[in-house]
C-alpha positions in Angstrom: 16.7 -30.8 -13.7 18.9 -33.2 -15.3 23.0 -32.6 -15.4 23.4 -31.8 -19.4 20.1 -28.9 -19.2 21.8 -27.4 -16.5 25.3 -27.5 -18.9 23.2 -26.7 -21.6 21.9 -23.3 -19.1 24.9 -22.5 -18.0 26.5 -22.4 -21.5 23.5 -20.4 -23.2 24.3 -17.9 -19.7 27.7 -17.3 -20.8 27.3 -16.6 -24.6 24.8 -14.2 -23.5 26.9 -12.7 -20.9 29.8 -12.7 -23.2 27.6 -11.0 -26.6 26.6 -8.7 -23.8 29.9 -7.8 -22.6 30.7 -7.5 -26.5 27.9 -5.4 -27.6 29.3 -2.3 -24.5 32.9 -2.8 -26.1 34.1 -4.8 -23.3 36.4 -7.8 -24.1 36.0 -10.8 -22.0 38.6 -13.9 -22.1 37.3 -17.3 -21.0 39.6 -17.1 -18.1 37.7 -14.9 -16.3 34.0 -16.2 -17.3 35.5 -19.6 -15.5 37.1 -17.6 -13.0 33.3 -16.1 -12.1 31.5 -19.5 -12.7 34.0 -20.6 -10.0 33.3 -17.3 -8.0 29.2 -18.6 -8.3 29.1 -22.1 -7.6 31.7 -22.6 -4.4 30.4 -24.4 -2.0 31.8 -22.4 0.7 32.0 -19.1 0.7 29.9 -16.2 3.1 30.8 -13.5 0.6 28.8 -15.3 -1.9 25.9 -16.2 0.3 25.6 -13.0 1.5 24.8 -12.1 -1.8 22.4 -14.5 -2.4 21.0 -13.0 0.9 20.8 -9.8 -0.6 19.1 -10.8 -4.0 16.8 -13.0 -1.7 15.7 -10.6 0.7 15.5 -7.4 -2.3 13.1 -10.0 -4.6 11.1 -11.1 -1.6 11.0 -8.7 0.8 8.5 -5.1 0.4 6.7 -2.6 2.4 4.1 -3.6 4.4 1.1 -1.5 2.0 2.7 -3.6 -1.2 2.3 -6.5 1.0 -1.3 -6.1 2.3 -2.4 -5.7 -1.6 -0.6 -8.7 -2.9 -2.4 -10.3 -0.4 -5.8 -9.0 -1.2 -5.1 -10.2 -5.3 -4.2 -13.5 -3.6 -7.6 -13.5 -2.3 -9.3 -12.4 -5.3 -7.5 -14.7 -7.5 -8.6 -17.4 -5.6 -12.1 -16.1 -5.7 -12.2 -15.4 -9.0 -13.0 -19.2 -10.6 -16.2 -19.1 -8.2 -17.0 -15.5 -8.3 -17.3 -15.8 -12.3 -19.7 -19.0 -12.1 -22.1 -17.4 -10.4 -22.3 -14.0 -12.1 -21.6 -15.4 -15.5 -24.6 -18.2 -14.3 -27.9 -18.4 -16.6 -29.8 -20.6 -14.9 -33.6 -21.2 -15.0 -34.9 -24.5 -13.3 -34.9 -25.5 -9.8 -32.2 -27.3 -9.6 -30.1 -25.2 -11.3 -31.6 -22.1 -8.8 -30.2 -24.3 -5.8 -26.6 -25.2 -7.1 -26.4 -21.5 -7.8 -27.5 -20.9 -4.2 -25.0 -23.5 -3.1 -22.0 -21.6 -5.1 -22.9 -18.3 -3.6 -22.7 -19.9 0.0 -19.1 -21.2 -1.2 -17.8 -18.2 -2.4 -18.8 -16.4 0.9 -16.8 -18.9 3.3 -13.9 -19.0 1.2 -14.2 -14.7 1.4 -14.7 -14.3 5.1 -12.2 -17.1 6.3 -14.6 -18.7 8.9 -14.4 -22.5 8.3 -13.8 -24.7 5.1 -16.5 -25.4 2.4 -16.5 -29.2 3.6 -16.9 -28.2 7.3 -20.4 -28.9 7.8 -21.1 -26.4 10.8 -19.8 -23.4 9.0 -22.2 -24.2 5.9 -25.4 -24.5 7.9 -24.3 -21.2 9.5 -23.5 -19.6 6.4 -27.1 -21.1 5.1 -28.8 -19.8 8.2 -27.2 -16.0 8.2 -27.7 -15.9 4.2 -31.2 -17.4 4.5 -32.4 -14.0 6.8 -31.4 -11.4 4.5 -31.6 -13.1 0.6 -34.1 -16.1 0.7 -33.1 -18.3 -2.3 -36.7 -17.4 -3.7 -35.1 -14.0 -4.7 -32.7 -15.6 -7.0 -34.8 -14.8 -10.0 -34.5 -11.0 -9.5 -30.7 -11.3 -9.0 -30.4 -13.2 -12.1 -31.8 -10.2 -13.9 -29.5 -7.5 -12.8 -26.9 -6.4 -14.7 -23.3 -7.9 -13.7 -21.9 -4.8 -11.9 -24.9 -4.4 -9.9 -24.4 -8.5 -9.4 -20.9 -8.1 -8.3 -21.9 -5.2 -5.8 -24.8 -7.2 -4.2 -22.5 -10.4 -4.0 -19.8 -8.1 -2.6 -22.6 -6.9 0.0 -24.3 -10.3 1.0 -20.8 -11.6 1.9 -19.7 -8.3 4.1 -23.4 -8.7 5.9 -23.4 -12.6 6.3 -19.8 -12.2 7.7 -21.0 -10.1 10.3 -24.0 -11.7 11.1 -22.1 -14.7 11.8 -19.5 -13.0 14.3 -22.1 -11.5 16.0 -24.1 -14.6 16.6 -21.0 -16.5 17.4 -20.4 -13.6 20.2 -23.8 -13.4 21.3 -23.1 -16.8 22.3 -20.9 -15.9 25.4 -22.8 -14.8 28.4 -19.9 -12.7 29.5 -19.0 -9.2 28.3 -16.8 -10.4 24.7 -13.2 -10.8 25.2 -10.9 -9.8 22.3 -8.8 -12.9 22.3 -12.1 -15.0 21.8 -13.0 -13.2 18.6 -10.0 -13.6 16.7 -9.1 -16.3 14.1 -7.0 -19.1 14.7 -3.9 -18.2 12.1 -4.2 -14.8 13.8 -2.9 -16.6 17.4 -0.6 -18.7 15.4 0.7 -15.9 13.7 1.5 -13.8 16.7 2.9 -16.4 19.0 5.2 -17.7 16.3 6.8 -15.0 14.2 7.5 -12.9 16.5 9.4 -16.2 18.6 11.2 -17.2 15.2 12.9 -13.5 14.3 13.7 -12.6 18.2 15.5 -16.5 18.0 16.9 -15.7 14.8 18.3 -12.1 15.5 19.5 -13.5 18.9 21.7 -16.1 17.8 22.1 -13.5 14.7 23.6 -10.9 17.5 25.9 -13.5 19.5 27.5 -14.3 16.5 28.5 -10.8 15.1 30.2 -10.3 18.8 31.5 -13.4 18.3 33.4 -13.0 15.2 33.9 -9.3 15.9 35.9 -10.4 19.4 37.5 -12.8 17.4 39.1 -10.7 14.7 40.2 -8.1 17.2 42.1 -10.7 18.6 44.0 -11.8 15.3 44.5 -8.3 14.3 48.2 -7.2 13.8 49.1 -11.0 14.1 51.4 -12.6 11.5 49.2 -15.3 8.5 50.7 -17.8 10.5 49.4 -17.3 13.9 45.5 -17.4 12.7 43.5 -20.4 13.5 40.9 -20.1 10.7 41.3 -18.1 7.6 41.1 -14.3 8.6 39.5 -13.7 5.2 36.7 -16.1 5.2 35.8 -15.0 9.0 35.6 -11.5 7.9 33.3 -12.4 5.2 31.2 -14.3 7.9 30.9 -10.9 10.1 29.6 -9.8 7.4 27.2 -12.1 6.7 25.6 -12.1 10.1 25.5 -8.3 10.1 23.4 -8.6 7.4 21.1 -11.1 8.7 20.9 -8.9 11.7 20.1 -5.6 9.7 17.2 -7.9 8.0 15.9 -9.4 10.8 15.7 -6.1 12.4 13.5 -4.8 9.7 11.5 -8.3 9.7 10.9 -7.6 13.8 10.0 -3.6 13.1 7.5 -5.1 11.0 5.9 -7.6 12.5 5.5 -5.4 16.6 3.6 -2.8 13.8 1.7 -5.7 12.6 1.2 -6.7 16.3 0.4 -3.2 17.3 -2.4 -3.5 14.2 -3.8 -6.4 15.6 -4.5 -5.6 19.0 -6.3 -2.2 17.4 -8.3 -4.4 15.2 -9.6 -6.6 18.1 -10.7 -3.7 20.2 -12.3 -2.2 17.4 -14.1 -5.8 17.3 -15.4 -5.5 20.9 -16.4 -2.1 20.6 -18.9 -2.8 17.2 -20.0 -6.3 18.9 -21.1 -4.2 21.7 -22.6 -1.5 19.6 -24.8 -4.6 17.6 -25.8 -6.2 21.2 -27.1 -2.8 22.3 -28.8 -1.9 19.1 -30.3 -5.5 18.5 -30.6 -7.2 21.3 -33.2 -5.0 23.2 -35.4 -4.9 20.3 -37.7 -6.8 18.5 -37.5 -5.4 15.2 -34.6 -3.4 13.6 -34.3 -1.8 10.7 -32.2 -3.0 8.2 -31.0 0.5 7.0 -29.5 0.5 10.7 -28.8 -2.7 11.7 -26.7 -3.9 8.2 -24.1 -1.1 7.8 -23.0 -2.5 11.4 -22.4 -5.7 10.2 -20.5 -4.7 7.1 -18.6 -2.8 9.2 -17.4 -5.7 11.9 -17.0 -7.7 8.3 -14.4 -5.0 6.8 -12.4 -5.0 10.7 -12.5 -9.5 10.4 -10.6 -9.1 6.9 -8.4 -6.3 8.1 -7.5 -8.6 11.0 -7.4 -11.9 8.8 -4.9 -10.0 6.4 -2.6 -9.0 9.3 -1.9 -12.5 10.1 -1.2 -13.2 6.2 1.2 -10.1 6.4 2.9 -12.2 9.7 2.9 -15.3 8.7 5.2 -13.9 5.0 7.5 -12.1 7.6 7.7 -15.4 9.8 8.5 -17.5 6.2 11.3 -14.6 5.3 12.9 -14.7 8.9 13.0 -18.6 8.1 14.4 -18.6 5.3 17.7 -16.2 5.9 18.7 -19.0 8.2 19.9 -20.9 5.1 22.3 -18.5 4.1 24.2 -18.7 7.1 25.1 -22.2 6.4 29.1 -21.5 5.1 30.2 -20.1 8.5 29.4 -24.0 9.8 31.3 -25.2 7.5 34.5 -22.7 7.8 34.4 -23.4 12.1 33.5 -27.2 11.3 37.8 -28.3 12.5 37.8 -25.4 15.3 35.2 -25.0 17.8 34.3 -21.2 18.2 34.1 -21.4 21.9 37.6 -22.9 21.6 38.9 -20.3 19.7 37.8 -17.5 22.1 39.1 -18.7 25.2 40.6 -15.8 27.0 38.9 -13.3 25.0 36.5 -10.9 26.5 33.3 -11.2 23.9 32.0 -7.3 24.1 28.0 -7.0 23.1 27.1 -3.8 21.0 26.0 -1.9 23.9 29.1 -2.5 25.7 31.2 -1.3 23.1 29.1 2.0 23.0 29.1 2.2 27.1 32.9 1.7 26.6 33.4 5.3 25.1 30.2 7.3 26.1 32.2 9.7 28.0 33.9 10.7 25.3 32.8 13.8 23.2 33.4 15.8 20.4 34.4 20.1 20.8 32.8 21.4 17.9 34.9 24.4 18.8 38.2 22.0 18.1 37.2 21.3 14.7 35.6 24.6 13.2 36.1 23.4 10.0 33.2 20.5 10.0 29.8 20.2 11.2 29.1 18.2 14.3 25.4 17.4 15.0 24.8 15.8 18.8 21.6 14.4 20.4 21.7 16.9 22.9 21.3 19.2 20.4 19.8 17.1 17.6 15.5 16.2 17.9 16.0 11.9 16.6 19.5 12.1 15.7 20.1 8.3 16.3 17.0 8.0 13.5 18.3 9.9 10.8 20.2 8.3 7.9 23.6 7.3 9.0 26.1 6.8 6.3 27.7 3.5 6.2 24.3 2.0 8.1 25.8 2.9 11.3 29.0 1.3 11.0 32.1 3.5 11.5 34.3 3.9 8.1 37.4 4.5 9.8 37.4 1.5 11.5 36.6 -0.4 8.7 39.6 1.0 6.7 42.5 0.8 9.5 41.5 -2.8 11.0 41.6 -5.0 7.7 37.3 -4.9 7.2 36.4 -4.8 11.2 33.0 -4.0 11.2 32.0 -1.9 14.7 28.7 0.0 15.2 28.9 3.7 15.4 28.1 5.7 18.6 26.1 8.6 17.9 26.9 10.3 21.5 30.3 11.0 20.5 28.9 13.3 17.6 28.2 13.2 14.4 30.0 14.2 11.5 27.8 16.1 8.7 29.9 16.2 5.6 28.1 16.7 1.6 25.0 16.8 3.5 26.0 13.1 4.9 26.2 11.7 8.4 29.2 9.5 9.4 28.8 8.2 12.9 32.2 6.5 15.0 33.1 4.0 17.2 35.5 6.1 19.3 36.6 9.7 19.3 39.8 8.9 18.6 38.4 7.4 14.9 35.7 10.6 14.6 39.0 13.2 14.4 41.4 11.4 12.3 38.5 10.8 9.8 37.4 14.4 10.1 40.9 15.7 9.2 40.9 13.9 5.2 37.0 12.4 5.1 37.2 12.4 1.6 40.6 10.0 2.0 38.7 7.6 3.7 35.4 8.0 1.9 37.9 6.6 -1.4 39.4 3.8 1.1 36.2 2.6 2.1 35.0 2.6 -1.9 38.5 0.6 -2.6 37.4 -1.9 -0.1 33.9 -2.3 -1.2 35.4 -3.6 -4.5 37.3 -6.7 -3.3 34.0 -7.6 -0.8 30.9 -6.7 -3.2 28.8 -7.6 -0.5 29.6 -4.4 1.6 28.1 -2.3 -1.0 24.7 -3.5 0.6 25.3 -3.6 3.6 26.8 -0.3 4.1 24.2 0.7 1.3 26.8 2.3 -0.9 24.1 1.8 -3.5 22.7 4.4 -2.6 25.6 6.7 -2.4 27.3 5.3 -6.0 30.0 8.0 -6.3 33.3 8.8 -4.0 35.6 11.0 -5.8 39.2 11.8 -4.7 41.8 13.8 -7.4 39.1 13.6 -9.8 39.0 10.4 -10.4 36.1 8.1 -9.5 36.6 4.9 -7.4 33.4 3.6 -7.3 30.6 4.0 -9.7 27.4 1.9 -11.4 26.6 2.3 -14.1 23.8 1.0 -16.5 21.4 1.9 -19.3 18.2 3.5 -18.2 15.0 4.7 -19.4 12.0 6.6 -18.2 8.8 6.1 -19.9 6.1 8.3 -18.7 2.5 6.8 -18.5 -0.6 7.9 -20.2 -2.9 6.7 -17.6 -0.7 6.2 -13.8 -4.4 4.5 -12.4 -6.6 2.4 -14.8 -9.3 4.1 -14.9 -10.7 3.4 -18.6 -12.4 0.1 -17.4 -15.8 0.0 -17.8 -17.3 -3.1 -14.8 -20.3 -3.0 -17.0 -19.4 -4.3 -20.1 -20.8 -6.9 -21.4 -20.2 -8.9 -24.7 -23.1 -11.0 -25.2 -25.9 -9.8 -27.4 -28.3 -11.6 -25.5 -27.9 -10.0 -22.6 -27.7 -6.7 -23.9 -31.4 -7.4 -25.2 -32.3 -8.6 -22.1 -31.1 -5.0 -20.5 -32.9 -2.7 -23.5 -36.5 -4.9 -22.8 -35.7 -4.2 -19.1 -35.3 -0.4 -20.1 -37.9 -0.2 -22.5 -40.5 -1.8 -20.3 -43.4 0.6 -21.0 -46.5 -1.3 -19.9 -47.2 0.7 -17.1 -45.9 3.9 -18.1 -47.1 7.0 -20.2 -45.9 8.5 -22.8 -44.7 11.9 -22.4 -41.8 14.3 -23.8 -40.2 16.8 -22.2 -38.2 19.6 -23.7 -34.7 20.7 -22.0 -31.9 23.0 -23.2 -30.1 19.6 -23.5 -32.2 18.5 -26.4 -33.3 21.7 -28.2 -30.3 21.6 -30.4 -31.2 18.5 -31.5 -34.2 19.1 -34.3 -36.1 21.1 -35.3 -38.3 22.9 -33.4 -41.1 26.1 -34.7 -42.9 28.1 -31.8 -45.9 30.2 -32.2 -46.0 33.4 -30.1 -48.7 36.2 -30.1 -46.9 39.9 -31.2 -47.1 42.4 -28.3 -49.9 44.3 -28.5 -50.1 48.7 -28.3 -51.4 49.7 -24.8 -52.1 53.1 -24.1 -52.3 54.0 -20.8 -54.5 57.5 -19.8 -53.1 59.0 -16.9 -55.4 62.5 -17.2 -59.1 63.3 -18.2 -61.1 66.3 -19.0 -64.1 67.2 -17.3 -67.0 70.1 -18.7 -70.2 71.1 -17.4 -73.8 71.1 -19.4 -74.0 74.8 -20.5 -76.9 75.1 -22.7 -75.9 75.8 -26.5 -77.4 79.3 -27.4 -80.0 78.8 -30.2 -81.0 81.7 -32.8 -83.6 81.7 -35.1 -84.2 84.3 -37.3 -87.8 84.3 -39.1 -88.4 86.0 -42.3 -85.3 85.4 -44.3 -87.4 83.4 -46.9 -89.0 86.4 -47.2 -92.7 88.4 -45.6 -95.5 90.7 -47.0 -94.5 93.3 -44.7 -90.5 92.4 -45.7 -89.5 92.6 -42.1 -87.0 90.1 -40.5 -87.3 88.8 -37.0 -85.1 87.5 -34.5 -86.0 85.0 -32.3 -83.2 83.6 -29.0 -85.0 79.6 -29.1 -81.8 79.2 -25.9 -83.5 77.0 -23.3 -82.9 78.6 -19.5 -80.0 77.4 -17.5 -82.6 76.6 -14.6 -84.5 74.1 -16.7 
């Protein structure tokens, strides 16, 4: 960048600082906008690059699950270009069939990791491995699937040729499989060399911070003239390095996790290699229903392992880079030799300072009016979140900024729900006695070094209050907007935009050559037209649960003769009733 853009920056900065300053009804003069460029750009100054260590480390620096998915979008970015030519692919001749076969060979070596594209061997593996499971004669039906269901069987062929290619390249040691041998070669790299670089790094990190430490407590209570170096600027380097050290510590918690990880992963290797050499390897045929969900599996273990060694080599890079930000305490020691300066003087490490006063021990029953918390009494006291980050306030208030760790075995002080942790015992009960007097003092010093409100993470803690008034507050504009969906979920894989292929899909629905047509009625689709049904009435049953018998009486028959009249005029009956014994 030329000298008049950067003028030209600069100067478009400050009109925007200054309308912004201007807008919240605060008058800036230019005084102090030069006054802050000057702050910005000096060329020697640990306050300032402490600073810059803190923006640094807060833009670069996340938890470990934010880390392992930026590196999986890494890897799908990367995939992407390829991933898309050979879904998006409409090929039809020959040719065109084996450049296509070509890409998808690609696009799983750059997926699993194991050798380059232009490495011959790996692509006549890759060939081989592919060649068992999806001959390049089944490219025709793969071009006819719809591009989710391409997507899942790409997704699938890479997972199973991945592990068929570790297993074949463990089947090739006659010996029982040893961990280390199955492990890629950034993976070693890895290992070895971040976890050299941050213990380096928070070593010299240490011996400096003791260093500087030993060295103020010399000059304290002296007169301006008696200090070698500017007492100021070597404050301002202690606290540079103790912020180094506080981010190198979580750097080297990070990486032993990520270590710890590993040496999981590459058990949980050995144990599914073994698995596939007794389930194969004794057999002539396997079934692929048994066999392939092995292979995926050892596949999804190799990528887990492959993105722990991402994860180490961005803590390694990190670690690196803090180093620069040290480079103003060179220049401030550059006339006096720091070795020189602390002749006589007994340089005390952390834990000596704490084995100094671990005898010493706070009476609850002396001071009634606080609450003391002690590890003896206290399940991971030293764990919990000390105020300060460890450091003992009343220290830093009475020795002009002397920054000593706090020793929890001389008991903590729980105050507002807060812990304060001191160097001495002496310190713990003249704090206790006013704590909100030196909660203010310790605010009041956080203003003239800026960098302190990170390292002791007063951010955190943005308001100390003493007579009502507030000494140290932020304060900025803020808005919460709520979202409709947290997780996309309205994305539909499936979609696809040309009409071609969309008539493609329908003739490969509607392909009703060797079915028959039939219709079925459900309580889904009766609602849906009209529909007439022709029933049969009940009919009346009668149902005769008694009879009545009767026996064959003869019927008495009488006849009389001579009603129509006789010469004599006589009438005669006559019984015509047959017998009963007929």
């Amino acid at each position: 960048m030329s000298r008049a853009l950067v003028e030209t920056v600069v100067e478009t900065i400050i009109r925007e600082l200054l309308h912004d300053c201007t807008v919240r009804g605060d008058a800036l003069s230019i005084d102090m906008v030069e006054l802050s460029m000057e702050t910005l750009t000096a060329t020697c100054s640990p306050s300032l690059d402490t600073i810059k260590m803190q923006a640094y480390f807060g833009m670069n620096y996340t938890s470990r699950r934010e880390f392992l998915k930026e590196i999986n979008w890494m890897l799908e970015s990367k995939l992407n270009q390829v991933s898309r030519e050979i879904i998006d692919s409409r090929m039809k001749t020959r040719d065109q069939l084996e450049v296509l076969y070509r890409k998808i060979i690609t696009y799983i070596l750059l997926s699993s990791g194991m050798g380059s594209p232009s490495d011959v061997t790996s692509v006549q593996e890759t060939t081989a491995a592919l060649q068992s499971i999806f001959p390049s004669t089944e490219l025709g039906s793969f071009m006819v699937l719809l591009k989710r269901d391409k997507e899942q069987q790409l997704s699938e062929l890479t997972m199973t040729v991945t592990g068929i290619r570790l297993f074949n390249k463990a089947s090739k040691k006659e010996h029982e499989m040893n961990s280390s041998e199955l492990m890629p070669a950034v993976v070693g790299e890895a290992l070895s060399v971040t976890s050299e670089v941050i213990q380096n790094e928070l070593s010299v990190t240490k011996t400096l911070a003791w260093k500087y430490t030993a060295l103020l407590e010399k000059y304290h209570g002296s007169q301006p003239g008696e200090y070698d170096v500017p007492l100021v600027q070597l404050t301002q380097a202690l606290y540079n390095v103790r912020q180094c050290e506080h981010f190198l510590q979580i750097l080297l918690a990070d990486s032993l996790l990520s270590a710890k990880r590993i040496d999981i992963l590459q058990k949980d290797i050995s144990s599914q290699i073994f698995l596939l050499k007794t389930s194969v390897q004794p057999k002539t045929a396997v079934p692929t229903s048994k066999v392939f969900p092995l292979f995926k599996a050892l596949s999804k273990l190799w990528s887990e392992l492959q993105d722990e060694a991402e994860l180490l080599n961005i803590l390694n890079n990190i670690a690196l880079r803090l180093q620069f930000f040290r480079t103003s305490q060179a220049k401030i020691l550059s006339k006096y030799p720091l070795d020189s300066l602390l002749e006589g003087v007994e340089v005390k490490t952390d834990k000596d300072r704490l084995n100094e006063h671990s005898g010493e021990r706070i009476d609850p029953a002396q001071l009634k009016q606080h609450e003391w918390l002690h590890p003896e009494t206290t399940d991971n006291l030293t764990e919990l979140p000390l105020q300060y980050n460890g450091f003992c306030g009343y220290t830093l208030v009475n020795k002009d900024g002397l920054l000593l760790p706090g020793n929890p075995y001389i008991g903590v002080l729980k105050h507002k729900e807060r812990l304060y942790v001191f160097n001495s015992k002496e310190a713990a009960m003249k704090f206790a006695h006013s704590p909100d007097y030196y909660i203010a003092l310790v605010a009041e010093k956080a203003k003239s070094s800026p960098e302190l409100i990170k390292l002791l993470k007063l951010h955190q803690t943005p308001f100390c209050v003493q007579a009502g008034k507030t000494l140290l507050a932020s304060k900025s504009d803020s808005g919460t907007q709520t979202d409709v969906h947290a997780l996309v979920t309205n994305i539909v894989k499936s979609y696809e935009w040309n009409e071609w292929e969309l008539r493609r899909s329908a003739i490969k629905l509607a392909d009703l050559r060797t079915t028959v047509t039939h219709s079925t009625q459900t309580h889904l689709s009766h609602m849906r037209r009209e529909n007439t049904t022709q029933t049969w009435l009940p009919k009346e049953v009668a149902c005769q649960c008694k009879r009545d018998g009767e026996t064959g009486v003869p019927r008495p028959q009488i006849f009389l003769a001579g009603l129509r009249g006789r010469r004599d005029g006589r009438m005669e009956k006559i019984n015509l009733t047959r017998s009963i014994h007929e």
